[in-house]
RODREN-841166 format. One record per residue: y, x, z of N, C-alpha, C in turn; residue in one letter. Coordinates in steps of 0.05 Angstrom, whole numbers, plus 5000, padded with zeros to 4 digits. Last residue first. Layout:
BEGIN
ROTI  n_c2  n_c1  n_c3  ca_c2  ca_c1  ca_c3  c_c2  c_c1  c_c3  marro
ROTI     Y     X     Z      Y      X      Z     Y     X     Z      A
...
end
This chain:
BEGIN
ROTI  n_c2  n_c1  n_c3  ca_c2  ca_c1  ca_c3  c_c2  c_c1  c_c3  marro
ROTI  0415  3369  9434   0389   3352   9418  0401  3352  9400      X
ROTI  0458  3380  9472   0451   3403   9440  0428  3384  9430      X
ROTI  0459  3356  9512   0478   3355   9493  0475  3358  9476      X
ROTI  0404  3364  9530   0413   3343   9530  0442  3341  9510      X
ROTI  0424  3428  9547   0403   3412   9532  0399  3383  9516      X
ROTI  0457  3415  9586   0469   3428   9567  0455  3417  9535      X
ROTI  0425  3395  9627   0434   3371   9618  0462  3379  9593      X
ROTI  0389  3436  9638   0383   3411   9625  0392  3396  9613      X
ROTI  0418  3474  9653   0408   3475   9632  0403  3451  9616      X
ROTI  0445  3442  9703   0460   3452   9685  0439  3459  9656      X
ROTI  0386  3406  9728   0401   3430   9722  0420  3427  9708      X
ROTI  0380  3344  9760   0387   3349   9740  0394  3378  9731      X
ROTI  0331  3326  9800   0357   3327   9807  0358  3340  9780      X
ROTI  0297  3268  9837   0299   3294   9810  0331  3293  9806      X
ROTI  0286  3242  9877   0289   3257   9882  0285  3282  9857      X
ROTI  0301  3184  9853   0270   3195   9866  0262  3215  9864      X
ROTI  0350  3215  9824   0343   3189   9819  0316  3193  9833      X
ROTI  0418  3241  9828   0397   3249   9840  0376  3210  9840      X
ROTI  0450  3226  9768   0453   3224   9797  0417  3233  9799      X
ROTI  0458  3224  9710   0454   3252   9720  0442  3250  9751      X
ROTI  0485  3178  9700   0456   3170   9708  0446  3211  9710      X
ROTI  0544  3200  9700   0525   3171   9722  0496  3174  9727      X
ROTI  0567  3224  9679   0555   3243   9703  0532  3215  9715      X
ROTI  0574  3237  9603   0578   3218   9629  0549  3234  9647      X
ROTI  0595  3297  9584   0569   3284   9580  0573  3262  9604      X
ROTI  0626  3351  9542   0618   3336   9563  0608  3314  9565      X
ROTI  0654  3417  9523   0628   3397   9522  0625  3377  9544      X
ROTI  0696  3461  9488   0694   3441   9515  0672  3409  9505      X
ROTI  0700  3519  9462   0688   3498   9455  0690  3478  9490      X
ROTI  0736  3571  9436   0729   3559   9460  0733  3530  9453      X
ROTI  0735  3631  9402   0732   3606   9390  0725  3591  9422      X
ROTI  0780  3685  9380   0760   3680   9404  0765  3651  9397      X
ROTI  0783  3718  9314   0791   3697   9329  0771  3687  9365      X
ROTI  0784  3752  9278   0782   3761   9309  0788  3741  9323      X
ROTI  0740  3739  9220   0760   3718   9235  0754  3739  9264      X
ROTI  0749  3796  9170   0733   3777   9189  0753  3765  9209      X
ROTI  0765  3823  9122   0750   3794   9115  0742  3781  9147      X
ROTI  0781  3859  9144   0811   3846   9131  0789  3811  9123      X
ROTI  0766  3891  9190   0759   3886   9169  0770  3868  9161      X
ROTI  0803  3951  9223   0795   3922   9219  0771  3927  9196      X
ROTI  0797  3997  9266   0780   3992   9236  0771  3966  9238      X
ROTI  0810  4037  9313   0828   4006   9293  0818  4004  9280      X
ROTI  0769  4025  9363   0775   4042   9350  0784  4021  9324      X
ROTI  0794  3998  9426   0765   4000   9404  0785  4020  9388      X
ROTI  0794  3965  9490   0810   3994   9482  0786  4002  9448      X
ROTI  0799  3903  9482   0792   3926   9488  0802  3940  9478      X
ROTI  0850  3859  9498   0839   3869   9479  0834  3899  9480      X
ROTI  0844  3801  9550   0849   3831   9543  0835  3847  9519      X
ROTI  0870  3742  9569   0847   3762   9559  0866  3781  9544      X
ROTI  0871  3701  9623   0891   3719   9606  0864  3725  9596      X
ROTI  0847  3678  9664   0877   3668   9664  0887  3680  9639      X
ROTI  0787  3627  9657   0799   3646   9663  0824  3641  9654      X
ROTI  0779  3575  9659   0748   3593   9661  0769  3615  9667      X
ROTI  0825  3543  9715   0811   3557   9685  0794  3569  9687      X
ROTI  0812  3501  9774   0817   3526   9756  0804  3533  9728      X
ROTI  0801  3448  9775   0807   3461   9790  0822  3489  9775      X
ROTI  0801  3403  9722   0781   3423   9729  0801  3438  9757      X
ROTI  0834  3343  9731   0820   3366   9701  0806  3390  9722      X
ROTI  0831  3268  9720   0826   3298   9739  0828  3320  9713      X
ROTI  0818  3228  9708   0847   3227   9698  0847  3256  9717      X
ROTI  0755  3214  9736   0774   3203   9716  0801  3211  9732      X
ROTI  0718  3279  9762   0726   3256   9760  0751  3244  9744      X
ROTI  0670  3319  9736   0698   3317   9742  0708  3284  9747      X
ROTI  0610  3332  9785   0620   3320   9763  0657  3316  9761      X
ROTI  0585  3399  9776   0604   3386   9796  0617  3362  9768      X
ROTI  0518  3423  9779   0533   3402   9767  0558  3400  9779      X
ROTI  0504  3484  9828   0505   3454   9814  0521  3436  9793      X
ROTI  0525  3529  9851   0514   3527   9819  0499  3505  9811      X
ROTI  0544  3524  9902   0517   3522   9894  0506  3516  9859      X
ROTI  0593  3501  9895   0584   3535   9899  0560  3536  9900      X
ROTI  0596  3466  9825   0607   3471   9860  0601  3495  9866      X
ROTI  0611  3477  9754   0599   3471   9788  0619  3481  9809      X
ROTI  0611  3471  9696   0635   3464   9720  0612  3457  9740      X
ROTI  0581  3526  9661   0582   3499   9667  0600  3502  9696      X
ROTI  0586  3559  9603   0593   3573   9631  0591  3530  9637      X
ROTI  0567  3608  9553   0570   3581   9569  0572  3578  9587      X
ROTI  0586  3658  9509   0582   3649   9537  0583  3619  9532      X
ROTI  0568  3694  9447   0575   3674   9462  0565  3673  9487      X
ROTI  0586  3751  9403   0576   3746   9434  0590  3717  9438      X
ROTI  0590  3766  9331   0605   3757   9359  0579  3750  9388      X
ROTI  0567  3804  9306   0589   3807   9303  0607  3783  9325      X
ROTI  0506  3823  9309   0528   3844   9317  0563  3831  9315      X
ROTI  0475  3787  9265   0486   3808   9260  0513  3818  9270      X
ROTI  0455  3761  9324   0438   3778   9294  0456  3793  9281      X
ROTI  0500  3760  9374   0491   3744   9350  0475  3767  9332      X
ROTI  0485  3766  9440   0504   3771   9413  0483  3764  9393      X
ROTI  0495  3704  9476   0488   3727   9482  0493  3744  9449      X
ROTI  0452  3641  9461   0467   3660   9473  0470  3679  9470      X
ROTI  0413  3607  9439   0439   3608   9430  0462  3618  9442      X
ROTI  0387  3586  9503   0379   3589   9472  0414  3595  9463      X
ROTI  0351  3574  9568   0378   3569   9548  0367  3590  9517      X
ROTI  0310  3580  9597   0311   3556   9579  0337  3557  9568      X
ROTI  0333  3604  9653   0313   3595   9650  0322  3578  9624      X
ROTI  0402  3641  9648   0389   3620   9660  0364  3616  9649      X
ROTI  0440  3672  9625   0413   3693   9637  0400  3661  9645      X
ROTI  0481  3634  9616   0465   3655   9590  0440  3664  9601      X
ROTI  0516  3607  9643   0489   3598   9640  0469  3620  9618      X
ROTI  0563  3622  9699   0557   3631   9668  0521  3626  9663      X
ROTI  0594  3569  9739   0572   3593   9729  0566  3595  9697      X
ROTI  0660  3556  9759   0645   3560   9744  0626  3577  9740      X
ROTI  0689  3554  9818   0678   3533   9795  0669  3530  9770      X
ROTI  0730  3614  9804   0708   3605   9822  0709  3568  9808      X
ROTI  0737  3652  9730   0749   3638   9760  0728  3623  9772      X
ROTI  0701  3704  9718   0709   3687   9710  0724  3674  9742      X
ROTI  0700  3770  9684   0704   3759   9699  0709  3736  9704      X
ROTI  0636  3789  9636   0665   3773   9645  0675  3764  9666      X
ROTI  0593  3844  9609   0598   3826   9635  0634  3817  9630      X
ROTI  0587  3866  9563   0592   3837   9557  0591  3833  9580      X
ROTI  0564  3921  9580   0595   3917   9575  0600  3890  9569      X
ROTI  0516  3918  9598   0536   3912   9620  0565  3918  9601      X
ROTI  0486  3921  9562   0488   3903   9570  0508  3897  9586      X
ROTI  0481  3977  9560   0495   3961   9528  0501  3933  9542      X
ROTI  0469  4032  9589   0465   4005   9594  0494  3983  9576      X
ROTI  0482  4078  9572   0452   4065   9567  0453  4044  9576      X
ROTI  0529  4100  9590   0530   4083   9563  0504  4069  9551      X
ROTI  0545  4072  9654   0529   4084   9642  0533  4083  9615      X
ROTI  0618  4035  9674   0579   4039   9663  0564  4061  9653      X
ROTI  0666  4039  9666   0657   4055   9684  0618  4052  9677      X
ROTI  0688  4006  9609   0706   4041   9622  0677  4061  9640      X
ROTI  0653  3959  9614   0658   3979   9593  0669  4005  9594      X
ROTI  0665  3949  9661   0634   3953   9656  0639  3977  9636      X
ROTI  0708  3922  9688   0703   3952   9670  0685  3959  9670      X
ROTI  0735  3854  9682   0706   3870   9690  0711  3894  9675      X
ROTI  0799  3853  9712   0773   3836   9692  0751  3861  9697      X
ROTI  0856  3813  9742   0833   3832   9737  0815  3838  9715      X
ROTI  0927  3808  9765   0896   3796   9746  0881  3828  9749      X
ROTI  0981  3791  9801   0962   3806   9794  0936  3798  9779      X
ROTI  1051  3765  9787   1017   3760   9788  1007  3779  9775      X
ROTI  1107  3782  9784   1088   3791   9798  1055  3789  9801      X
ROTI  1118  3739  9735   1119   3769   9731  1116  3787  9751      X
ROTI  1110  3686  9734   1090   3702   9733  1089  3736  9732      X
ROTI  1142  3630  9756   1151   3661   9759  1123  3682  9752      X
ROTI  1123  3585  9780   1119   3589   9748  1118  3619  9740      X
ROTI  1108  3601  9847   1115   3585   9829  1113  3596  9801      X
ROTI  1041  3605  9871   1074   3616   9871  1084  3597  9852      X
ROTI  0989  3607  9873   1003   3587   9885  1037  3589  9882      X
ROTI  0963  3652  9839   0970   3625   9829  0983  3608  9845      X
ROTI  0981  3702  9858   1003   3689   9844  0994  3661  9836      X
ROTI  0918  3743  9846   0952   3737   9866  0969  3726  9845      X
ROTI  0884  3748  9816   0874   3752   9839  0903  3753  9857      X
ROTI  0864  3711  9751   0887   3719   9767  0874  3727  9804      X
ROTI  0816  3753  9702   0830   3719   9724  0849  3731  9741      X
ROTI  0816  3762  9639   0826   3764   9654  0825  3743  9671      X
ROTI  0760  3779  9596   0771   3757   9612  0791  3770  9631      X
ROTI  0765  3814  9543   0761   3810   9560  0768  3793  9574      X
ROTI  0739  3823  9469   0766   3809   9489  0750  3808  9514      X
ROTI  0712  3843  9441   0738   3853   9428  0754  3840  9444      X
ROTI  0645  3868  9462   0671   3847   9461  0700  3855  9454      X
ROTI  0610  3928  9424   0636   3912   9457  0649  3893  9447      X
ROTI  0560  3972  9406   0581   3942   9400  0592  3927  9427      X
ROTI  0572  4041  9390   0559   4012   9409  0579  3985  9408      X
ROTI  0562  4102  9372   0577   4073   9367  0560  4059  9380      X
ROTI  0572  4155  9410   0552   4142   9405  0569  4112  9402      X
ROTI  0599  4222  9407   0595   4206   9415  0574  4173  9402      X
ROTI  0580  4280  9415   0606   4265   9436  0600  4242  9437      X
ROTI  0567  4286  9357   0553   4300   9375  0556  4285  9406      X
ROTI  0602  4264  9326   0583   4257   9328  0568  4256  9350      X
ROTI  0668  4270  9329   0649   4284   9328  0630  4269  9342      X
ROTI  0704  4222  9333   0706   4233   9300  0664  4256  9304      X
ROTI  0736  4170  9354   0724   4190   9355  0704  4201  9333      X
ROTI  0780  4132  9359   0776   4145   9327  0756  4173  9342      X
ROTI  0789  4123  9425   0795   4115   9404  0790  4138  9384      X
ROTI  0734  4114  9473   0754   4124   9465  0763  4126  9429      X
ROTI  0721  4087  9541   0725   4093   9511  0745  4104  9494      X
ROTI  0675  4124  9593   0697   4130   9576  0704  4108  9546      X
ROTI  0626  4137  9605   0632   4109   9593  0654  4113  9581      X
ROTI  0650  4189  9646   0635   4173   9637  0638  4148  9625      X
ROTI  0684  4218  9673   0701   4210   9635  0674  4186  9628      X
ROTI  0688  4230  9720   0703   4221   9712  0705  4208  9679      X
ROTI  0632  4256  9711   0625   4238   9722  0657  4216  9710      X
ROTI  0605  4295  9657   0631   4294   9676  0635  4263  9685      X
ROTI  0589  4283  9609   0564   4295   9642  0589  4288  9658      X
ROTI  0603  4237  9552   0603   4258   9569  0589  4261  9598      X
ROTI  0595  4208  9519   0573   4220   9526  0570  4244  9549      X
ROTI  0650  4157  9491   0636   4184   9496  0621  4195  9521      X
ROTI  0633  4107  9459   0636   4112   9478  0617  4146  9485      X
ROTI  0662  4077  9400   0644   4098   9404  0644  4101  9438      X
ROTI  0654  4013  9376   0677   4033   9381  0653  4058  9390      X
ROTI  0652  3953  9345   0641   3981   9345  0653  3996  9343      X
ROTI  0666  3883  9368   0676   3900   9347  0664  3923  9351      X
ROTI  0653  3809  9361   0650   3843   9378  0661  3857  9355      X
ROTI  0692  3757  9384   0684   3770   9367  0674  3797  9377      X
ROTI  0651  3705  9420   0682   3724   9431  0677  3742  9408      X
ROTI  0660  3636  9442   0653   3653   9429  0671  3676  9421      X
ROTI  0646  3596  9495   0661   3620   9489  0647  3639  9471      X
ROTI  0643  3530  9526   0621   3552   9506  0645  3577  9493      X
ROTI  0640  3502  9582   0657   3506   9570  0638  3533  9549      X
ROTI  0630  3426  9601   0618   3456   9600  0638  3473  9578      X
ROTI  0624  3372  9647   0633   3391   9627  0627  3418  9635      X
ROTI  0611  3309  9672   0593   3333   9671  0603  3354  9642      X
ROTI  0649  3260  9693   0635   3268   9667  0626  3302  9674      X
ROTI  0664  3192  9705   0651   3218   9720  0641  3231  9697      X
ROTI  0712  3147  9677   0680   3153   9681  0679  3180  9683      X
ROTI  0751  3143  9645   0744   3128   9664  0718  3129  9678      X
ROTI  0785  3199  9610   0767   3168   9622  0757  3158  9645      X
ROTI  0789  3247  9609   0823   3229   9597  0802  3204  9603      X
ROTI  0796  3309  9638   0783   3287   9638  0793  3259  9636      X
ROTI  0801  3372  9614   0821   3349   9635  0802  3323  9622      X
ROTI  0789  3435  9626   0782   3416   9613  0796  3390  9626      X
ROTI  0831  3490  9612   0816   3481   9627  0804  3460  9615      X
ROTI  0837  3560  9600   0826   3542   9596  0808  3521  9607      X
ROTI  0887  3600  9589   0874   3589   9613  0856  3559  9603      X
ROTI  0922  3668  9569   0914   3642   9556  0878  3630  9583      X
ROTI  0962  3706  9555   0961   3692   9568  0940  3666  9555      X
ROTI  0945  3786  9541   0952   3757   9531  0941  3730  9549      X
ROTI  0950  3844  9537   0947   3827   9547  0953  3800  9541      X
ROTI  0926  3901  9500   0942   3883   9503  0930  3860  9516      X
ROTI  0887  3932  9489   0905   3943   9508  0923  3917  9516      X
ROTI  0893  3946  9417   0877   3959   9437  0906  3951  9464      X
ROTI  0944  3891  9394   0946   3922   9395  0920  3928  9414      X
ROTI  0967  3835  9343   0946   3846   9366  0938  3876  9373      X
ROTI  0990  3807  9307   0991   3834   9307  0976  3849  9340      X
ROTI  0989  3754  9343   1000   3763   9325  1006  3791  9326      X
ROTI  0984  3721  9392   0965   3730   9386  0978  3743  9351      X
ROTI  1032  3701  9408   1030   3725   9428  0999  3736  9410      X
ROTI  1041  3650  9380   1047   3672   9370  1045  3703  9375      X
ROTI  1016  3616  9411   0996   3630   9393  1021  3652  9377      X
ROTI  0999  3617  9474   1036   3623   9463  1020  3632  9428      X
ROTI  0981  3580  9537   0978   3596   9513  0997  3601  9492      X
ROTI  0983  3557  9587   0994   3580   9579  0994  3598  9559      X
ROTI  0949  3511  9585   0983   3509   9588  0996  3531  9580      X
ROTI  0914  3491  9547   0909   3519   9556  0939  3524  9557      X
ROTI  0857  3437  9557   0879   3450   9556  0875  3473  9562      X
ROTI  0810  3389  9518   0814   3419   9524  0843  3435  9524      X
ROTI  0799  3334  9538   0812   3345   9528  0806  3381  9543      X
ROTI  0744  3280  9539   0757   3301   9549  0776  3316  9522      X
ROTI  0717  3227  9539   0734   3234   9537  0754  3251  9540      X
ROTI  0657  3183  9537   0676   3206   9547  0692  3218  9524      X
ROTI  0670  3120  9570   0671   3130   9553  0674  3160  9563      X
ROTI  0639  3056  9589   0646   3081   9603  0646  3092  9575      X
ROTI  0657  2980  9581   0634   3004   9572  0650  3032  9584      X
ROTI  0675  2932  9632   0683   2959   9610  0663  2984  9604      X
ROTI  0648  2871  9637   0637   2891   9628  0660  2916  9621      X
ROTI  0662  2814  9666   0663   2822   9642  0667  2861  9653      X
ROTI  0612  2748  9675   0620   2780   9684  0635  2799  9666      X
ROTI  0630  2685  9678   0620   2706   9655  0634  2727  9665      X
ROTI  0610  2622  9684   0609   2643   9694  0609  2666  9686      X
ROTI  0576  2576  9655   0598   2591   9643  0618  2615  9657      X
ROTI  0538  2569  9680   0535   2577   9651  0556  2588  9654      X
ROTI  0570  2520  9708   0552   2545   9719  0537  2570  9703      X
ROTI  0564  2486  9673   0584   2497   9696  0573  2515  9707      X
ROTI  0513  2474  9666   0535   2483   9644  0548  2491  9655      X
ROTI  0496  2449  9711   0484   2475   9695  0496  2479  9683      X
ROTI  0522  2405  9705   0537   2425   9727  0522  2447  9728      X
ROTI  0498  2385  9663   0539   2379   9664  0536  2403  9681      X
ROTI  0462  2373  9676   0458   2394   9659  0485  2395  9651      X
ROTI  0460  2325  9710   0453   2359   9721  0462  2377  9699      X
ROTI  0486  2291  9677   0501   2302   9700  0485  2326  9710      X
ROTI  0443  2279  9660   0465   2290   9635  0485  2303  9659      X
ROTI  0399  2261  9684   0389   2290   9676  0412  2294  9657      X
ROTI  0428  2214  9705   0427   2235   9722  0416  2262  9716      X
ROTI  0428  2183  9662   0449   2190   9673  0455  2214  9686      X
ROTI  0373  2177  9648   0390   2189   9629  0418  2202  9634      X
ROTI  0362  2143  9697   0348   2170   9690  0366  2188  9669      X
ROTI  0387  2102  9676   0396   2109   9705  0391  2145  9711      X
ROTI  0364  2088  9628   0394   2104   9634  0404  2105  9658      X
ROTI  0315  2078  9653   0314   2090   9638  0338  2104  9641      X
ROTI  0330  2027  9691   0313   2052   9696  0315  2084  9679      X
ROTI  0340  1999  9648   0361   2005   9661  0349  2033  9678      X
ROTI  0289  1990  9615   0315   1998   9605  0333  2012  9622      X
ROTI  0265  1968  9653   0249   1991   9652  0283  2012  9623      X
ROTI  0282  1915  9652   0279   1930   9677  0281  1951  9670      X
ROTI  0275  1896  9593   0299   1908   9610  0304  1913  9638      X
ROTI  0221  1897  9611   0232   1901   9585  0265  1912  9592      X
ROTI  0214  1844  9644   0203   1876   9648  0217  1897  9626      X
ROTI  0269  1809  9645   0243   1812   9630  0236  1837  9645      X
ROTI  0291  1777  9706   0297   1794   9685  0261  1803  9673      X
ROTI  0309  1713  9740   0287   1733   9734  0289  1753  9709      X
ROTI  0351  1681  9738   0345   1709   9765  0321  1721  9753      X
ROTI  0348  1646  9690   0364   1674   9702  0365  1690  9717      X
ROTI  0315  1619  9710   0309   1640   9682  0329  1652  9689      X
ROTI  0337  1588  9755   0314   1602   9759  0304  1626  9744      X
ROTI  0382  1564  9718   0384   1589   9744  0359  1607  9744      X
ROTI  0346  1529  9688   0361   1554   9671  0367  1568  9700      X
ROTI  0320  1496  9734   0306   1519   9720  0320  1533  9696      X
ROTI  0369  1469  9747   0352   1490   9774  0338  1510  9757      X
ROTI  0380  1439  9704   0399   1470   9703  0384  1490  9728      X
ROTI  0342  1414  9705   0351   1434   9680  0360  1449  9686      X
ROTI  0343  1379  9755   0317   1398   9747  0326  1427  9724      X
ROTI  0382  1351  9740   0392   1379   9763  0364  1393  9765      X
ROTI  0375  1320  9704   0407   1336   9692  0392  1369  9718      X
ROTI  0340  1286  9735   0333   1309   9709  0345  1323  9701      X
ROTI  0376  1265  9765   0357   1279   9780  0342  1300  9758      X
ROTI  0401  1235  9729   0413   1255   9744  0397  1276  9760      X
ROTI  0366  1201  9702   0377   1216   9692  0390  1245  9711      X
ROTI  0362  1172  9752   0329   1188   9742  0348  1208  9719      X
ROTI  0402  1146  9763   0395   1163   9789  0376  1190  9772      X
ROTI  0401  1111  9722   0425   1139   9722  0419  1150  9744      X
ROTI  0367  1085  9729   0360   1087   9712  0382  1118  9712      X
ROTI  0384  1051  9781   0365   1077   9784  0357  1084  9762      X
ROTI  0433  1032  9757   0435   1054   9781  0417  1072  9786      X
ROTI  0399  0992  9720   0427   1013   9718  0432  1035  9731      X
ROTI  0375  0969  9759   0362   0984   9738  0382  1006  9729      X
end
């Protein structure tokens, strides 16, 4: 009895624990669907780990600026002091391009006029003629002339500093012209890479002022096709608009109230989106235009 009374015990001891095992291999649905879950949780924190990484990739940008300077190496402002009919004076104006970015410049010249007489004479030699304090009427005829001419150099820029052989020029419209033609004394000589924009299609704010007392030019940096030429960064222009200017031969009647000052303006405009874009290409007017809005 004893023996099989502890047999039946034992045989019930190993039913119990067969079925605590049994409860243990089997997991609730409940925490199936748990582990599932942060298995899931795991793997949408790890993607968005290496989307972040990837986020953080960062292009960095220098905005384009413009930045031009207006030089004129050879200018001496004391050489402009007490100023005589006749006199020459050194002065070159270029533009130098201090950024980082292609820029489209223009250079605006405002020149004071002054009213001298140009005599009337038949004699082919004296025609246009000007001439100082002319007194008889009859001889001659007041007309308004730039009070400065352009000089450009036609020998010596490659030489060295030494300028006391360099030859210059400038336009004698004013000496040799007709005196009917008023127009041709504001012609300027200028250096090659630059056209004068005044007679162009669509320009405004050129040419002599309402009341007679100064003449402006604009003149844009092109190639030889009187295109755009954009300057490039830490560059300055090839050559000055010009090398020297000259104070016409006029008759001396300041006016103690007016500025004879010649006034030179340097304008410039990033060249990037200027580029030829489905086949439109940009004028110098236009993109002068574009400045002046």
């Amino acid at each position: 009895m004893t023996n099989a009374l502890d047999g039946n015990l034992v045989n019930h001891t190993d039913d119990v624990v067969t079925a605590n095992k049994s409860e243990k291999r089997k997991r609730p649905p409940a925490l199936k669907a748990m582990i599932v879950l942060c298995f899931l949780l795991i793997l949408v924190l790890l993607t968005m780990a290496l989307l972040t990484s990837m986020d953080e990739v960062t292009n960095v940008f220098d905005a384009g600026k413009v930045d031009i300077i207006l030089k004129e190496p050879d200018w001496n402002p004391p050489d402009a002091q007490h100023v005589v009919p006749e006199q020459e004076i050194f002065k070159n104006p270029y533009i130098y391009n201090n950024e980082n970015t292609d820029v489209s410049v223009f250079l605006k010249v405002t020149v004071p006029c002054v009213q001298t007489e140009i005599e009337k004479n038949k004699v082919d030699n004296d025609k246009g003629k000007v001439l100082l304090n002319e007194t008889d009427s009859s001889n001659g005829n007041k007309v308004t002339v730039p009070m400065y001419k352009f000089m450009i150099m036609t020998e010596g820029r490659n030489t060295p500093n030494d300028k006391t052989d360099d030859t210059y020029e400038y336009d004698q419209s004013i000496e040799n012209a007709p005196a009917a033609n008023e127009n041709d004394y504001f012609k300027q000589k200028i250096n090659g890479g630059w056209t004068l924009m005044n007679n162009m299609s669509g320009m405004s704010g050129v040419g002599l002022s309402t009341d007679g007392k100064t003449y402006t030019y604009i003149y844009a940096h092109t190639g030889n096709d009187e295109k755009l030429l954009p300057l490039k960064p830490d560059t300055q222009t090839e050559y000055p608009l010009f090398d020297k200017i000259k104070i016409v031969n006029f008759d001396e009647n300041y006016d103690p109230n007016r500025n004879y000052s010649i006034l030179v303006e340097a304008y410039g405009i990033q060249s990037y989106f200027l580029r030829e874009n489905n086949g439109t290409t940009y004028e110098p007017v236009e993109v002068w235009n574009m400045i002046n809005q």
